[in-house]
C-alpha positions in Angstrom: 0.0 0.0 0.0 1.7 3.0 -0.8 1.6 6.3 1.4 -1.0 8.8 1.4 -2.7 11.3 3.5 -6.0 9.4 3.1 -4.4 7.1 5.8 -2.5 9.0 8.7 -0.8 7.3 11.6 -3.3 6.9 14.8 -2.5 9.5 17.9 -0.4 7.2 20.8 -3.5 8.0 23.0 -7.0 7.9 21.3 -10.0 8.1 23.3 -12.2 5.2 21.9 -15.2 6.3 23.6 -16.2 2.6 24.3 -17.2 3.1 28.3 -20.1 6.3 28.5 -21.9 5.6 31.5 -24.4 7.9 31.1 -25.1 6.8 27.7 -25.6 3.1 28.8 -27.8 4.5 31.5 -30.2 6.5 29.1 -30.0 3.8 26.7 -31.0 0.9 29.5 -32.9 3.1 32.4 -35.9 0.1 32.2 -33.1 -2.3 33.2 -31.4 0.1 36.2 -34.5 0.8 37.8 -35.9 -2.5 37.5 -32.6 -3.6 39.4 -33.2 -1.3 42.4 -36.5 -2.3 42.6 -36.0 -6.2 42.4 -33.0 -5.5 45.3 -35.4 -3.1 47.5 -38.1 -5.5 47.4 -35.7 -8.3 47.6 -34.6 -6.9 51.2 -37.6 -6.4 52.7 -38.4 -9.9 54.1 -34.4 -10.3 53.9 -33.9 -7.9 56.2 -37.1 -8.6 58.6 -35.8 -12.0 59.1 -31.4 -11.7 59.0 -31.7 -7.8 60.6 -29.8 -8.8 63.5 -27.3 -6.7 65.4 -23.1 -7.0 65.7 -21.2 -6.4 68.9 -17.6 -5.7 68.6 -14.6 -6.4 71.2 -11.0 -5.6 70.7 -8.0 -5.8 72.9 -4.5 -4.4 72.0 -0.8 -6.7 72.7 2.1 -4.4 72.7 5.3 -6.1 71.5 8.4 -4.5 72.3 11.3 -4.2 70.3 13.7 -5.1 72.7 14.1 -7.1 76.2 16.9 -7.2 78.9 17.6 -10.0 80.1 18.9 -11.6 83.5 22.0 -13.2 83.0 23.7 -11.2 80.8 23.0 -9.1 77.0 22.3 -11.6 74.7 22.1 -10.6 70.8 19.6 -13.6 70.9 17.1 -11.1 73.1 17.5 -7.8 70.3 15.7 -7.2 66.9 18.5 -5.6 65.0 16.1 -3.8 62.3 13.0 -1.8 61.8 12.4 -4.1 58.8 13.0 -7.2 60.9 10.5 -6.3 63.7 8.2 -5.4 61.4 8.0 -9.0 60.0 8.5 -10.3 63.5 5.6 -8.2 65.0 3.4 -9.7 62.1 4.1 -13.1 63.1 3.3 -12.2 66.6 -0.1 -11.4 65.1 -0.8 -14.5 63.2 0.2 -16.9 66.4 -2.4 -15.6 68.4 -5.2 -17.2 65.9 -3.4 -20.4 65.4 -6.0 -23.5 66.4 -4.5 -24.9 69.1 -3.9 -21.3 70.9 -7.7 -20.9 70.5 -8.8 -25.0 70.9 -6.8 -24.0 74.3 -9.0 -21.0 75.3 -12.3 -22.5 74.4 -11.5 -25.2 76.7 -10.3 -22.8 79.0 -13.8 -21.4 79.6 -15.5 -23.8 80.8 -19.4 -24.2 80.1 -19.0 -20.1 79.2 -17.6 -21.3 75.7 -21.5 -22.2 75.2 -22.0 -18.5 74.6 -19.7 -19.0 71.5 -20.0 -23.0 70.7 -23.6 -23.3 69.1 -25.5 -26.0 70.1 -24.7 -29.6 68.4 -21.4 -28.4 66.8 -18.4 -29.9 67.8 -15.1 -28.1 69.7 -13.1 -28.2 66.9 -15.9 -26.9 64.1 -15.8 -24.1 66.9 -12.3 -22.9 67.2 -12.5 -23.3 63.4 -15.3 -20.6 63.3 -13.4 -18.5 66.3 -10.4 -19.0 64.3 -11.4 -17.3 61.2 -13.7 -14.7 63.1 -10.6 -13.2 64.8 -9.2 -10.1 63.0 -5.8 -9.8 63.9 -3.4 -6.7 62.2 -1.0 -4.8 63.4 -1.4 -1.1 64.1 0.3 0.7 61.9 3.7 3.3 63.1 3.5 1.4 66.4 4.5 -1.5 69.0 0.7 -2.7 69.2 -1.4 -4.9 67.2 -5.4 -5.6 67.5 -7.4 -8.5 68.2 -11.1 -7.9 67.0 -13.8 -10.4 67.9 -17.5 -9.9 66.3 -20.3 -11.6 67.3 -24.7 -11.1 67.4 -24.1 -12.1 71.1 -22.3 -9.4 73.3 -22.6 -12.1 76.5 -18.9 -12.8 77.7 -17.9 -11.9 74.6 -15.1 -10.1 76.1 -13.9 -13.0 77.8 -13.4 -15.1 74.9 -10.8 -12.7 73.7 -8.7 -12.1 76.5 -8.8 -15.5 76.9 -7.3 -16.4 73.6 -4.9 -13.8 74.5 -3.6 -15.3 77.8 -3.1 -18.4 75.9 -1.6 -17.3 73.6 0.8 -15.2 76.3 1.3 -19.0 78.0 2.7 -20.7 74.4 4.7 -17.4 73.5 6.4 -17.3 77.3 7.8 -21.5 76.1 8.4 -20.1 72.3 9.3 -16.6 72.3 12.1 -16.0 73.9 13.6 -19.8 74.0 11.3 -20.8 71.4 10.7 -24.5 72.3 12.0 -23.8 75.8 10.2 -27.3 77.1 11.9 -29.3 74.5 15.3 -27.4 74.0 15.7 -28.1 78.3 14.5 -31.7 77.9 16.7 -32.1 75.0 20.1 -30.2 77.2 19.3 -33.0 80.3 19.3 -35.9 78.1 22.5 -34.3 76.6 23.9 -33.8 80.4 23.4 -37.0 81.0 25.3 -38.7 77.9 28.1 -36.2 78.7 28.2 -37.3 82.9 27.9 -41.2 82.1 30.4 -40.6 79.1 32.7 -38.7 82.0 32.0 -41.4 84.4 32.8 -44.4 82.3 36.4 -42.5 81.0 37.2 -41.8 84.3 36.7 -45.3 85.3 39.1 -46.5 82.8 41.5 -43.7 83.7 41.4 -45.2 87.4 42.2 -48.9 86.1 45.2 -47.8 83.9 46.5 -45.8 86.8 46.3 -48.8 89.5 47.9 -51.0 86.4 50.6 -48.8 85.7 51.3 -47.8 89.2 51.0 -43.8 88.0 48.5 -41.3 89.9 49.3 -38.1 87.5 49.1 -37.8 83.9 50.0 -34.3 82.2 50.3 -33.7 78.3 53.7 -32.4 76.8 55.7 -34.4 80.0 58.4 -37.0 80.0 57.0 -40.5 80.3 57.4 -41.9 83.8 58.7 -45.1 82.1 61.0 -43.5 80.6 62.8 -42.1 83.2 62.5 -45.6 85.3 64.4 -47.1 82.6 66.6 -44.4 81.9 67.2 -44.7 85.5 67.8 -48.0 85.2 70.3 -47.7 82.4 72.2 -45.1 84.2 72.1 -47.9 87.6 73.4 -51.0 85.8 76.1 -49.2 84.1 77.0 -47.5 87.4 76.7 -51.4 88.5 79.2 -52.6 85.7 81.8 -49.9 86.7 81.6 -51.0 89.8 81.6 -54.5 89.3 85.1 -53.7 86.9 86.6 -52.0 89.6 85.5 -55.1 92.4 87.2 -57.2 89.8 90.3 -55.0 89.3 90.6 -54.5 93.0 90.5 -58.4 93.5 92.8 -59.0 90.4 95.3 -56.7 92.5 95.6 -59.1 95.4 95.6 -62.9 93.7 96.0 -62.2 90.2 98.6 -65.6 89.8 100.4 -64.2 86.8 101.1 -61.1 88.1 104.3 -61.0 90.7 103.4 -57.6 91.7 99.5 -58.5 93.1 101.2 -60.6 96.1 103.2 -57.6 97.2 100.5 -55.2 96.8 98.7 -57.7 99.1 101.3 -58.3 102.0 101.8 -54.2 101.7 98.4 -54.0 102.9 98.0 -56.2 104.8 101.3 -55.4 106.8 99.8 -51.4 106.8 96.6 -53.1 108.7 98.6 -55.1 110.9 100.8 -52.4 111.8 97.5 -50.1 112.3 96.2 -52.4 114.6 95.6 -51.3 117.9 95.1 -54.8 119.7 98.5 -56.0 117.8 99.9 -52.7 119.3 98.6 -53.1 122.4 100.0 -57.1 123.0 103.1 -55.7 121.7 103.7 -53.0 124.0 102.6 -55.1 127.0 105.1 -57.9 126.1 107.7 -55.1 125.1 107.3 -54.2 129.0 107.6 -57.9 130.2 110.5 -58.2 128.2 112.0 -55.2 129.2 111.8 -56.3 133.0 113.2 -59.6 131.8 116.2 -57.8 130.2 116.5 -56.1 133.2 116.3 -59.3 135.3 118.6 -61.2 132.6 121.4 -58.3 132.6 122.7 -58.7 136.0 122.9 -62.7 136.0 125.6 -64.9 134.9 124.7 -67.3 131.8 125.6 -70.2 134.6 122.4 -68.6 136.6 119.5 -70.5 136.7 117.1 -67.7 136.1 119.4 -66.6 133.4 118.0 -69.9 131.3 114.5 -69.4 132.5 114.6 -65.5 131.7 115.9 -66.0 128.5 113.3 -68.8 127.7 110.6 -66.5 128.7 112.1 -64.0 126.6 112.0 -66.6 123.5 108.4 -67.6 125.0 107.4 -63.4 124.5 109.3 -63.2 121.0 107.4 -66.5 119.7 104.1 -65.1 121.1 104.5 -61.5 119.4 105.7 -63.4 116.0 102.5 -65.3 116.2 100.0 -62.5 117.1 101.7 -61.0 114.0 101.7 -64.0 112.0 98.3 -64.8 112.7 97.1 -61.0 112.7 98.6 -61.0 109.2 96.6 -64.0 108.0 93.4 -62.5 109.2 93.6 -59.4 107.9 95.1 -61.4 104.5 92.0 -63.1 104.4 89.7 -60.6 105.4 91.0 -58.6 102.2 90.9 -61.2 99.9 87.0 -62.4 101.3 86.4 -58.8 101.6 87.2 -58.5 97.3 85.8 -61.6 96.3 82.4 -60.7 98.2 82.4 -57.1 96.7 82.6 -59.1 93.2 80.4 -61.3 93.7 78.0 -58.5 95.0 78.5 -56.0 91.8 78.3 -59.3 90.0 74.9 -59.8 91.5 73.7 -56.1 91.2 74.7 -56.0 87.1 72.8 -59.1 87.2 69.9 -57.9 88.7 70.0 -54.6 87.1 70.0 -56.6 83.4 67.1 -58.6 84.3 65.2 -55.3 85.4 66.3 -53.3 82.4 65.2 -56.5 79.8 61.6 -56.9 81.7 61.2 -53.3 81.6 61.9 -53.0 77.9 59.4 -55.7 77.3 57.0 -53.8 79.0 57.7 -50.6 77.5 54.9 -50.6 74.6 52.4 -52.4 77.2 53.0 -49.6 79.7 53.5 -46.6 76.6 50.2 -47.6 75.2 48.5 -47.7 78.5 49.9 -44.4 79.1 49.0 -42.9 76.1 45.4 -44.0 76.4 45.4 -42.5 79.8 46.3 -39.1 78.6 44.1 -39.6 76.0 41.0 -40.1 78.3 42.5 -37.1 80.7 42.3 -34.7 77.3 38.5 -36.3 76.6 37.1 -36.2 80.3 38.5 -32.2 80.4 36.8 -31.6 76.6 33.8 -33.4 77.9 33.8 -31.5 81.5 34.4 -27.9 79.2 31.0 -29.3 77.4 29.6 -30.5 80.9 29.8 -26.9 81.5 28.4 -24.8 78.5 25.4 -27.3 78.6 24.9 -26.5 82.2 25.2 -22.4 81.9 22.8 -22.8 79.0 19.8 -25.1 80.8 21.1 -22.4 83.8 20.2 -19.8 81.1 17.3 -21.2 80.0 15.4 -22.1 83.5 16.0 -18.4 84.6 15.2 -16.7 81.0 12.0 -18.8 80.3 10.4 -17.0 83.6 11.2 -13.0 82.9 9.4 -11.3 81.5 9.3 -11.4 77.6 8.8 -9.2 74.7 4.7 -9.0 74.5 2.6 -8.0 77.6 -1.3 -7.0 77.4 -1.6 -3.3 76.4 -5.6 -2.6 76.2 -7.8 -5.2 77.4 -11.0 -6.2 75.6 -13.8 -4.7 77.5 -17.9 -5.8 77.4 -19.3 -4.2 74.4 -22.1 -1.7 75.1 -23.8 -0.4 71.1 -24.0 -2.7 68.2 -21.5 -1.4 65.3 -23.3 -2.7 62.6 -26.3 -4.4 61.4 -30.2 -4.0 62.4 -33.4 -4.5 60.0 -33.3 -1.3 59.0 -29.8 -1.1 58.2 -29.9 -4.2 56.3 -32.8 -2.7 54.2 -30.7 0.4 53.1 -27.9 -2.0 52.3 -30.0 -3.5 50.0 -31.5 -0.5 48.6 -28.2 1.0 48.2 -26.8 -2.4 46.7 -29.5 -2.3 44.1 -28.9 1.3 43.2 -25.3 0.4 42.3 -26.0 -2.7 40.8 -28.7 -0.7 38.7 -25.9 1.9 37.8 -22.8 -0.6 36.8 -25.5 -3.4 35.0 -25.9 -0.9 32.0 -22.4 -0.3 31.4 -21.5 -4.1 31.6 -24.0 -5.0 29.1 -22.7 -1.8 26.8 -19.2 -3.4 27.7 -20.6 -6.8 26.5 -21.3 -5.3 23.1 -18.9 -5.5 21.3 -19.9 -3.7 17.8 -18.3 -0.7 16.7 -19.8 2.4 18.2 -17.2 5.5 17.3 -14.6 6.2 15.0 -12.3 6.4 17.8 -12.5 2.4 18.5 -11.6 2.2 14.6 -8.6 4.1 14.9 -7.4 2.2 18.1 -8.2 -1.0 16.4 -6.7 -0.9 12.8 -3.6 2.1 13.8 -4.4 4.6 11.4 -7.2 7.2 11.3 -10.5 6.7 9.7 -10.4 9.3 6.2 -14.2 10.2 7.5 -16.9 9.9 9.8 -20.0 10.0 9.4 -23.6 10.4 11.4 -26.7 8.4 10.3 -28.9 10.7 8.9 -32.6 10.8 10.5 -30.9 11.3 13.9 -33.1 13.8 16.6 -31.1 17.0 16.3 -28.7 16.0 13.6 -29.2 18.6 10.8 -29.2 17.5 7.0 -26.6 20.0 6.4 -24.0 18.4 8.5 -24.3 15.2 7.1 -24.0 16.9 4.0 -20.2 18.5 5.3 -19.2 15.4 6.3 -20.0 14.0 3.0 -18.6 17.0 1.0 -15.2 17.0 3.1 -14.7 13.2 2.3 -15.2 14.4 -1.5 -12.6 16.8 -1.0 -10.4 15.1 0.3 -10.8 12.2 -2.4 -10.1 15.0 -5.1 -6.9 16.3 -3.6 -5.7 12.7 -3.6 -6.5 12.6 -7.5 -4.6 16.0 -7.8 -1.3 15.0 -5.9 -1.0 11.8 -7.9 -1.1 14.2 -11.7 -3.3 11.6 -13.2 -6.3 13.0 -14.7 -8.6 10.8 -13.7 -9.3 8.5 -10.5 -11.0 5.3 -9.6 -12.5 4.9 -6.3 -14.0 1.8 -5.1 -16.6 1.5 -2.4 -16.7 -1.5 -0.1 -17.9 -2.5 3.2 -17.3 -5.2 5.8 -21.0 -6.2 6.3 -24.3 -5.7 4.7 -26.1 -2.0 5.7 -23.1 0.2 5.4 -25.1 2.6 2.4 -22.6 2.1 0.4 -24.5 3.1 -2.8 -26.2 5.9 -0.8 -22.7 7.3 0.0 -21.6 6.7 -3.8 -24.4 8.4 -4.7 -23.6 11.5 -2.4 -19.9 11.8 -3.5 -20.8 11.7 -7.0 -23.0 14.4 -6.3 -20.5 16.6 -4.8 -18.3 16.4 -7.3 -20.5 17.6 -9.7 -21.2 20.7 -7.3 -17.0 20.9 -7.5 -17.0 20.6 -11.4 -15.5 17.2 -11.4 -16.8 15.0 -13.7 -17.9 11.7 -12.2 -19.7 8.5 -12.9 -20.9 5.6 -10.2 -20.8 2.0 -11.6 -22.0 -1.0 -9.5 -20.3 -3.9 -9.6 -22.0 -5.3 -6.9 -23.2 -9.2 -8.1 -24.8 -10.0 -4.6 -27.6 -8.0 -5.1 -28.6 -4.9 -7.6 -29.8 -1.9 -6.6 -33.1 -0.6 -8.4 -32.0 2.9 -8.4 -29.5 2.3 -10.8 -32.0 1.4 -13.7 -33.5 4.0 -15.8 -36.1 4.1 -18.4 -34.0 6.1 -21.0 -31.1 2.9 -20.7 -30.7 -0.5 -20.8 -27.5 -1.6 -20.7 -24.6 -2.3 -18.0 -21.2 -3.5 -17.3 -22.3 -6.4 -18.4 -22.8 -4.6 -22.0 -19.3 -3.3 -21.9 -18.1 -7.0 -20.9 -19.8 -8.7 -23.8 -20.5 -5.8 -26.4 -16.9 -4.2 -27.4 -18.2 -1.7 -30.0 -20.8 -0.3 -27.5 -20.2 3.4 -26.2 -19.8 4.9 -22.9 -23.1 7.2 -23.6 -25.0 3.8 -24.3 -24.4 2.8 -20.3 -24.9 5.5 -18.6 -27.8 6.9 -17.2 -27.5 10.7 -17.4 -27.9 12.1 -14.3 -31.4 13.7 -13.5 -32.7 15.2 -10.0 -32.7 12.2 -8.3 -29.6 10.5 -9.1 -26.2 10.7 -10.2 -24.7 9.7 -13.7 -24.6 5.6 -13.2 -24.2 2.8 -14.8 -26.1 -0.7 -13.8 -24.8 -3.9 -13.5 -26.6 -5.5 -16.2 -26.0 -8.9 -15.5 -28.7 -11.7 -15.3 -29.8 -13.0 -12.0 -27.5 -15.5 -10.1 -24.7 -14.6 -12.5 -20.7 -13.5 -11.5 -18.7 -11.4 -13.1 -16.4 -12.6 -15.8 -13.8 -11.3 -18.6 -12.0 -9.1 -15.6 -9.3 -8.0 -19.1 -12.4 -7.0 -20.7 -14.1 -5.5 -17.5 -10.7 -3.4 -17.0 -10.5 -2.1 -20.4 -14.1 -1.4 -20.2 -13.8 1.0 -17.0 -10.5 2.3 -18.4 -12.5 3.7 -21.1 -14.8 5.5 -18.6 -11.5 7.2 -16.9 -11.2 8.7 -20.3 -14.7 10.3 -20.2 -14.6 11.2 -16.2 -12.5 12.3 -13.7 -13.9 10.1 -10.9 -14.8 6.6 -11.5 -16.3 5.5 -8.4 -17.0 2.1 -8.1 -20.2 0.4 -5.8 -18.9 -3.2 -4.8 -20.4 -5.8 -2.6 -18.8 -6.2 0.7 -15.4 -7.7 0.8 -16.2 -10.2 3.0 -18.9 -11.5 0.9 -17.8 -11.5 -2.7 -14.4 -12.4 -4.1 -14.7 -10.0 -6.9 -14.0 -7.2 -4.9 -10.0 -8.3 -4.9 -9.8 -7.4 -8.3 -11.5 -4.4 -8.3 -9.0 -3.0 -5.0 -6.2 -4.4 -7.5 -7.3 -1.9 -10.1 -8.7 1.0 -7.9 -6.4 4.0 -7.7 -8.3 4.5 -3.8 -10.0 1.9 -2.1 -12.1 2.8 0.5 -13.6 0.4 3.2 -17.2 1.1 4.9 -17.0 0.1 8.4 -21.0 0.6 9.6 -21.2 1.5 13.7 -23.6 -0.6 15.3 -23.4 -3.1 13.0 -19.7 -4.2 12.3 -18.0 -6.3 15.2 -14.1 -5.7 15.8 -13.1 -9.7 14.1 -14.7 -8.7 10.8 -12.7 -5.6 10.6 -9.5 -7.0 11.1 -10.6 -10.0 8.6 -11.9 -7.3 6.1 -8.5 -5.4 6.5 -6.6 -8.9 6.2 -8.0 -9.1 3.2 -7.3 -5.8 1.3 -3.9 -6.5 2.8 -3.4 -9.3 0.7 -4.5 -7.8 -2.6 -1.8 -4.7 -1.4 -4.4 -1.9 -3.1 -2.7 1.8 -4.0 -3.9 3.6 -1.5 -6.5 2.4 1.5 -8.1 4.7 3.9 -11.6 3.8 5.9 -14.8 5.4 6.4 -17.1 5.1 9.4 -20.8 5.5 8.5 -24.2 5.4 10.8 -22.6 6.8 13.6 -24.9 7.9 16.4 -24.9 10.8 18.6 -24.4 10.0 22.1 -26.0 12.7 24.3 -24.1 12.9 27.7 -21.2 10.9 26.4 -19.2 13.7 24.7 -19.4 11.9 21.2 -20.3 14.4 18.6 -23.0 15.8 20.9 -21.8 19.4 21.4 -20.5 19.4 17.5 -23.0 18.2 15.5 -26.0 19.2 17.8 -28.2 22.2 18.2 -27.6 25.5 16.1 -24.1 26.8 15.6 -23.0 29.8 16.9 -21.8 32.6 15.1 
């Protein structure tokens, strides 16, 4: 389709003028007060048998934002955020209807829940119904939220809402602070008690290794006792070899046979002890005195003397005694020596012995007693882990008993008090309900059914549906207040326009088809009209139908015969045999001509035919049968210089348009632009009511 002014671009907002209330309501007043009526009627015996009277009760929780607590600040106990309370304040506000918060109060209450509870229905159907008949919301910019109970009885009705509250104060004191408070202390025993008999049996084992291994203490990162006992016992048994080499070396000194020096060394020392000996020394000395007297006694006597051979045979007598005490002192001490080495070796011997025997069973205990050991640290590091845990499970069920009793974050702000004057309902209040329901319903029913209709009403809806702007609108003549002279503007500036078009392109003359999307769009009135006016503008023109679906008696005339069917068949017949002149009535026209039931045919021939009338009028406007309905309106779009598509208001629904444009898209016709006929005037809905109304002003 090629560009043209005939077609501009829709606005981006274009008022359709589908919704005009007060239209609908003009149009469809029988229906809106029929409505009330029905309602107001309706509500009589409605409200003379459900008029019965609400009571309200409301109570108010506060829920603070932040709580101190007893043992010590606890980021557990704060709500960090605005945004965070907010949400948390909410939740607050749904627990207090949860079902078994409220099951709880009913059966709180006693036989008062009676006043609630209707006879025959069963406790849970009730805190079902109490449930949902709570209103609970948060007040806005504040700490507080509601709880609203409404009920036709005002006994006790007070009651039953601070008694959902306490409940609900009982289950938030277990969940709120500690949520779970019941379970998370029952679940910190039972882990206490894991953690003591886990203790209990560790240290059990820790006392068997100890009595086993003979050791009371047992620190990390120390030497191993049995390390140091067999260290210990290294260090003794070599201490025993040295001395056991030095015994040996010392007894080698005195009876080594090979040695001549181990003999000398011997009688040296012994000879040292004799001559140290005080009981030798002291026999000595007292003979050394006897003999001295004896010397004395012997000196003076004469060999011949008998004393002199008794003196000097005691003096032999002390001399073999003192050489004997020596002699005999000498093998003593000799022996004592020697015994004294021997039993020294024998005794290092002994203690190397001994200590070898220790130091081999102790090495075979050494990975009994290490592992032993090491298993006892082990359960010294694992009964001190399981005492530090011991502990934080005991400050927490410590924290816990004492936190689950303070005071929380919610206490009772406002509470509900006995309710005094109904807030709502009442016969009479019921009846204006329905009255007033019936007025609305009376007000919006007309403009749902308009809504519901979905024919085309304004030219606006055509622009908003197809994207361009209709070429012309215009009003359905007979309308109250419509003058014949504005229809005849409308008509006239649709001509004009039509002209210019002929004009820009430089061609001297124009075809124009007419076609419609359904049946009753006048488009042979409106052909008639335009060829009109453009004999009033001094532009030749000539209508020809070419509608096959039906023929219009006002193209035939008495002075002519023939039709497009003449030019079709006839080739040597003139233009001047076809047309009908025009006269007072009518345009210049040509007829159809063709016999009943019969199609178009020869479309060369039928083109050459109305190319021959372009040479003998400016405008060639052609009547065709709507495009919906007859295929041989394709080829006239394909030949048309301006095809112009009839879209009757009232009558055309949205799908046929788009169909109908669907169509002329596919046969891609020179220029397109769309006309809007049997448009009404819609007083009170702004739609051509002030313009084409009434007398203009000058």
């Amino acid at each position: 389709m090629a560009e043209s002014n005939l077609t501009p671009i829709a606005s981006e907002s274009v008022s359709t003028g589908a919704i005009m209330p007060l239209v609908s309501l003009k149009k469809h007043w029988k229906i809106s007060v029929g409505v009330f009526v029905a309602l107001t009627l309706l509500g009589i015996p409605i409200a003379w048998k459900k008029g019965v009277a609400f009571y309200s009760v409301t109570a108010v929780v506060h829920v603070a934002p932040r709580v101190a607590t007893i043992l010590q600040d606890s980021k557990e106990q704060e709500i960090p955020s605005y945004q965070q309370y907010q949400q948390f304040l909410t939740q607050q506000a749904s627990t207090v209807g949860r079902y078994d918060i409220v099951f709880a109060a009913l059966k709180k209450m006693g036989d008062k829940r009676f006043v609630w509870q209707q006879e025959g229905e069963t406790d849970r159907r009730a805190a079902e119904r109490l449930q949902a008949a709570l209103v609970i919301k948060p007040i806005k910019d504040t700490y507080l939220f509601s709880v609203t109970l409404e009920s036709d009885k005002k006994e006790h009705l007070d009651e039953i809402v601070n008694t959902v509250i306490a409940m609900y104060f009982e289950e938030a004191r277990k969940d709120l602070m500690l949520y779970a408070s019941k379970e998370r202390l029952a679940f910190l025993y039972d882990q206490r008690k894991k953690v003591q008999d886990i203790i209990f049996e560790k240290k059990k084992r820790l006392t068997d290794i100890a009595q086993e291994i003979s050791v009371t203490t047992f620190v990390d990162n120390s030497p191993n006792p049995y390390d140091d006992l067999l260290a210990d016992s290294q260090k003794a048994y070599s201490v025993a070899q040295r001395e056991r080499m030095a015994a040996e070396a010392g007894l080698q000194l005195f009876e080594n046979p090979k040695d001549a020096k181990a003999s000398s060394a011997l009688e040296s020392l012994v000879s040292e002890q004799v001559y140290k000996d005080q009981g030798l020394y002291s026999l000595k000395a007292n003979m050394y005195v006897r003999r001295s007297k004896l010397v004395e006694q012997i000196s003076g006597l004469d060999p011949k003397h008998p004393w002199h051979e008794q003196i000097k045979k005691q003096l032999a007598v002390i001399e073999a005694e003192v050489v004997e005490a020596t002699t005999q002192l000498s093998n003593d001490v000799r022996h004592m020596l020697l015994e004294e080495r021997r039993s020294r070796v024998t005794l290092t011997r002994q203690v190397e012995q001994g200590l070898l025997t220790q130091i081999t069973e102790q090495k075979k205990r050494a990975s009994w007693f290490s592992n032993n050991y090491n298993e006892a640290l082990t359960l010294t590091q694992d009964i001190k882990r399981f005492y530090r845990q011991l502990e934080s499970v005991e400050n927490r069920i410590n924290f816990i008993e004492l936190e689950s009793n303070a005071p929380g974050y919610i206490r009772m702000e406002s509470d509900a008090r006995p309710p005094e004057q109904p807030i709502r309902g009442g016969k009479k209040k019921l009846l204006v309900t329905f009255a007033v329901l019936g007025g609305v319903l009376g007000l919006i029913l007309p403009i749902v059914i308009d809504l519901f209709d979905r024919r085309i009403k304004t030219a606006g809806q055509v622009e908003k549906l197809l994207g361009y702007k209709p070429l012309a609108g215009l009003l359905e003549s007979g309308q109250e207040g419509v003058e014949a002279h504005v229809i005849a503007d409308q008509k006239r500036r649709l001509a004009l326009a039509l002209n210019r078009e002929r004009l820009r392109s430089g061609k001297p003359s124009c075809m124009v088809l007419l076609t419609a999307v359904t049946h009753g769009s006048k488009t042979t009135s409106l052909a008639f009209d335009l060829a009109r006016d453009f004999g009033n503008m001094d532009v030749s023109a000539v209508v020809v139908e070419v509608n096959t679906l039906k023929a219009d008696v006002r193209y035939v005339s008495e002075s002519v015969t023939a039709g497009v069917f003449d030019l079709i068949v006839d080739a040597d017949i003139t233009v001047q045999q076809v047309v009908s002149p025009a006269d007072a009535d009518y345009p210049a026209r040509i007829a159809l001509g063709v016999p009943d039931e019969g199609l178009l045919f020869g479309y060369l021939r039928l083109q050459t035919a109305l190319e021959k009338l372009s040479q003998h009028y400016s405008m060639v406007i052609l009547d065709a049968a709507p495009i919906l309905l007859s295929a041989d309106v394709e080829f006239f779009a394909s030949i048309s210089d301006i095809t112009l598509l009839l879209i009757a208001a009232q009558e055309t629904q949205p799908g046929e348009i788009k169909r109908a444009v669907q169509v002329l898209e596919r046969v891609d016709p020179k220029v397109i632009s769309f006309v809007v006929t049997r448009l009404k005037i819609f007083k009170g809905g702004g739609y051509y009511s002030k313009v084409y109304t009434g007398k203009a002003e000058v």
